[in-house]
Structures are given as C-alpha cells and as structure tokens.
N, C-alpha and C positions, 0 to 999 in steps of 0.2 A: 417219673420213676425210672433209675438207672437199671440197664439191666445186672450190674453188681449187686443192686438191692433184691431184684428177683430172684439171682441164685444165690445169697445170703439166706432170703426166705425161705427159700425150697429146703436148702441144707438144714433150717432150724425146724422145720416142719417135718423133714425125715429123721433127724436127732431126737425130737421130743417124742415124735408118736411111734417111733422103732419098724419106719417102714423102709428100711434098706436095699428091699426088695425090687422097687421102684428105680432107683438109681441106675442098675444098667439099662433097662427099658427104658429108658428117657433116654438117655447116651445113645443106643441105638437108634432109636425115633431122631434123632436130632442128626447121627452122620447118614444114615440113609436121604434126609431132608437136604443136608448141606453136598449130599453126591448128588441126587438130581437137579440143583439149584446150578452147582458147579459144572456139569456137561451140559446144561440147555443151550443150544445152540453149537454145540462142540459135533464134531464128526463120532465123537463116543457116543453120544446119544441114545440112535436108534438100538445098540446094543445094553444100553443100561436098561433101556424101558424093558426089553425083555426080558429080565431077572421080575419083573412086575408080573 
C-alpha cells in the first residue's frame, strides 16, 4: 500500500463523513513528529524536547 493511497483514503473518508475537523490535528501531529525526527541527533535537540 503506497502512501498516496493512504492519503487518497484519509481525504475520501473526511469528504464522505464531514469530518474536517480532523485535518489540522493530523497536520499538526504529523509536523511536530517530522520536527523531533528532524533534530534527533542535531545540537537543537535538547532544546526542542523541552517544548515537551
């Protein structure tokens, strides 16, 4: 399963059921993930975890 087909899915699944809502909360969830992923190891680090 590509993940083009997983957010085709998502997007069909919040078109049909009118849950719009959900869409920023996953965007958030997802660049908060992709910042601590991106400084692991980085001298930013110790300062991101502490927004934690």
């Amino acid at each position: 399963m590509s993940k083009l087909s997983i957010m085709a899915e998502f997007w069909e699944f919040l078109r049909v059921r009118k849950k719009f809502w959900l869409l920023p909360i996953v965007l958030v969830l997802g660049l908060l993930g992709a910042l601590i992923v991106l400084t692991q190891g980085s001298a930013v680090a110790p300062f991101i975890y502490t927004l934690f």
